[in-house]
N, C-alpha and C positions, 0 to 999 in steps of 0.2 A: 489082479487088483492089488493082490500083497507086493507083488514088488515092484508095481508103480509107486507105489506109497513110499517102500524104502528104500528107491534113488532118491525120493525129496530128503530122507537124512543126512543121504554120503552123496552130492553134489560136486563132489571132487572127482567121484569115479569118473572114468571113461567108456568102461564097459564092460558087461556082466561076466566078462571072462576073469577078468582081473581079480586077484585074491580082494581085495576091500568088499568088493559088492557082496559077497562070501559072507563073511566075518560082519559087519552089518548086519545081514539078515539074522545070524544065529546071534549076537547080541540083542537084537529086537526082538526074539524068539525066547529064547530065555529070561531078556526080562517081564512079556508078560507072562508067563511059565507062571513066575516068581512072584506076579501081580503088583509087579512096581510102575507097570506102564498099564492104560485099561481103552478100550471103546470108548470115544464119546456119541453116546445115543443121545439125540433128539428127543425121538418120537417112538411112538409104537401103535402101527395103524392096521385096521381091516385092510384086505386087499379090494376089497370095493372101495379104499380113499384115494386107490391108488395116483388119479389125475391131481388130487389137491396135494398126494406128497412130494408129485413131481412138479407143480406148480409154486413149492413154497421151495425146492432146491433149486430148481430156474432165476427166483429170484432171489436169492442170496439171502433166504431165512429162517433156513433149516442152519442148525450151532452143533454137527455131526451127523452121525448117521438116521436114517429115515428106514426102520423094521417093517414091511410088513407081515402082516401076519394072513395063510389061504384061511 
């Protein structure tokens, strides 16, 4: 999941062999290390909401991440 995420940064890359996709990651890594970059959480739900958390990312309104919690 982390480095689906961080081809959306570097969109140049061509392929995870290549130094860039590298060097991206550990800049993403270190800055939130640094906490200059963070999560955006949503929500924070039981896992018994679980059908309404998937229901509110299905239609495009959840605004980040959807936690739950066992």
């Amino acid at each position: 999941m982390v480095f689906r995420r961080v081809s959306h940064f570097s969109q140049q890359d061509k392929t995870p062999a290549d130094g860039c996709f590298i060097s991206s990651f550990i800049t993403i890594h270190y800055s939130s290390k640094k906490g200059l970059i963070r999560p955006l959480i949503d929500s924070t739900l039981p896992l018994s909401r679980a059908a309404y958390a998937h229901e509110r990312i299905a239609n495009n309104q959840a605004r980040g991440a959807i936690i739950l919690i066992p």
